[in-house]
C-alpha positions in Angstrom: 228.7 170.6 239.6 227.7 174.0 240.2 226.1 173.5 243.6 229.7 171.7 244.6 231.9 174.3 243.5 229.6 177.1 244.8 227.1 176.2 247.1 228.7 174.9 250.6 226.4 172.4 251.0 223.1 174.8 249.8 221.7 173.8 246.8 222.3 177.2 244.2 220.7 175.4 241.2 218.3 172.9 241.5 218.0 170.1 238.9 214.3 169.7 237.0 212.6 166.4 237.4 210.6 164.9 234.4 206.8 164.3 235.1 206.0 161.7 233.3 201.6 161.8 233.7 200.9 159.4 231.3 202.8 156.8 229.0 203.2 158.0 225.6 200.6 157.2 223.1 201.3 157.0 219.0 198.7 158.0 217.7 199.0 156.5 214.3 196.7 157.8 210.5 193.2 156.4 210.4 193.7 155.9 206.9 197.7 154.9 205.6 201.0 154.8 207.3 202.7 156.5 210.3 201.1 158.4 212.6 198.5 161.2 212.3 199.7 164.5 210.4 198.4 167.9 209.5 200.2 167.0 205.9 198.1 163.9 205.9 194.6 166.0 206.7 192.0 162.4 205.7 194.3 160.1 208.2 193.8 163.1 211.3 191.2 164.5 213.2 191.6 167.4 214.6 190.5 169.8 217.5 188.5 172.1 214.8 186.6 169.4 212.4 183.1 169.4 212.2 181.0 166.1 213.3 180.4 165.5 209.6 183.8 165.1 208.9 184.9 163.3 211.5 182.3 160.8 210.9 183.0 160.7 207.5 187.1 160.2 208.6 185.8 157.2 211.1 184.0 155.6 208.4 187.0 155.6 205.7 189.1 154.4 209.1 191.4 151.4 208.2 189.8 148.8 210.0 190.9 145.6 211.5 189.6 142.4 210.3 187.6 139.8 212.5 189.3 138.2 215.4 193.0 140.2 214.9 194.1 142.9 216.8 196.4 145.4 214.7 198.5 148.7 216.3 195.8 151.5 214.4 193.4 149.5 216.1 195.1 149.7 219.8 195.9 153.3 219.1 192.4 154.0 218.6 191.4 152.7 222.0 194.3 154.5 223.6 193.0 157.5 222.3 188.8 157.1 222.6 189.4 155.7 226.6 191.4 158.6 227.0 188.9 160.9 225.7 185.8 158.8 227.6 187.6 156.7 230.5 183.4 156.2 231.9 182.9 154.5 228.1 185.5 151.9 228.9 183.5 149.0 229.5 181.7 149.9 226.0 184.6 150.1 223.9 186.2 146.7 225.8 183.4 145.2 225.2 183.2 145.5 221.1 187.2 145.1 221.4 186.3 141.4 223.0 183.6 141.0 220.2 185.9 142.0 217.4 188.7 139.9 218.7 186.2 136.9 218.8 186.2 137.1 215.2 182.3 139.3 215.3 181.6 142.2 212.7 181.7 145.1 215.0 184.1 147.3 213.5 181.4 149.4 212.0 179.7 149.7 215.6 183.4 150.4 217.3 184.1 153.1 214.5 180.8 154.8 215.2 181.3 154.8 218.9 184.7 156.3 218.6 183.7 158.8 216.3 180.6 159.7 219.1 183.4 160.0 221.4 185.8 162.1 219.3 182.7 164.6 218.4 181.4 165.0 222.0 185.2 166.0 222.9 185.9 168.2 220.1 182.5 169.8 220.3 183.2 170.4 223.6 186.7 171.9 223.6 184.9 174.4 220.4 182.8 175.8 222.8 185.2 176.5 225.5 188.0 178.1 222.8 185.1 180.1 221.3 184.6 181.9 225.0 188.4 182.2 225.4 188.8 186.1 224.0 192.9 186.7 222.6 192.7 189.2 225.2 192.8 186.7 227.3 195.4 184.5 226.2 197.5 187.8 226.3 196.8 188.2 229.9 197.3 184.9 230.5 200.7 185.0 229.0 201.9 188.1 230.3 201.2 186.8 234.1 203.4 183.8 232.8 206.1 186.0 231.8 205.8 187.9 234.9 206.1 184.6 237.3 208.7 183.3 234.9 211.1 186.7 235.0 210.3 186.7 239.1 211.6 183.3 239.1 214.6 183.3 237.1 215.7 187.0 239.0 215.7 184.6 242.0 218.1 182.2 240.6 220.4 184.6 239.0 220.4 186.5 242.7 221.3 183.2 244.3 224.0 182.6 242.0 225.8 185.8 241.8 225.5 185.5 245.6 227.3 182.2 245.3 229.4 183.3 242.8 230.5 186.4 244.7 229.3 188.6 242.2 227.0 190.3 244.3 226.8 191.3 248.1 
């Protein structure tokens, strides 16, 4: 509406587009209902557990019983391919086993968790050489670009807007 009012036939204001990279996943609790919560700490794994207790997380893991395929299960998978996309034909593989009724949760809940510790383990290491002086440069550059950029658009519309000459 503004670029019709304003704009004789430049575009002022420009409308953002959504970028959608990926389809959502819900990533639901390992262990009871919903999804996984920091309020629900035995259910989540998160970026700073140790492998210990994320093993010890995969191993109480609700699991899905021989030849049916619940949604903790499929989020699971979501998650581990995500995290190992080159492990794929692994994990399909003891899905295909599990769903033909074999005992192979045990081996597809110590896979994932080999998956989830290799990740974690290596996002620890790159936070740990990330100093806060550098997230505060990092940020300030942001503001800087951010300011630069909305300078521009409030010059373009008090331009439009008569405002400004």
């Amino acid at each position: 509406a503004f670029n019709n009012k304003y704009g004789n036939d430049k575009k002022i204001l420009v409308r953002p587009e959504t970028m959608n990279v990926n389809e959502p996943v819900n990533i639901l609790s390992l262990a009871g209902e919903g999804k996984m919560s920091k309020s629900k700490s035995e259910g989540a794994i998160f970026l700073n557990d140790t492998p210990d207790n994320i093993v010890r997380k995969m191993k109480r893991a609700e699991k899905a019983i021989e030849g049916q395929a619940i949604e903790k299960l499929d989020s699971l998978v979501s998650v581990i391919k995500a995290l190992a996309p080159d492990r794929g034909a692994e994990i399909d593989e003891l899905i295909i086993q599990h769903l033909d009724s074999k005992k192979v949760m045990g081996k597809f809940k110590m896979l994932a968790a080999d998956i989830i510790i290799e990740f974690t383990t290596s996002f620890q290491k790159k936070r740990e050489q990330i100093s806060d002086e550098q997230v505060k440069k990092i940020l300030e550059n942001g503001i800087s670009v951010a300011r630069a950029n909305a300078n521009e658009v409030l010059k373009r519309v008090e331009e439009a807007m008569k405002f400004a000459e």
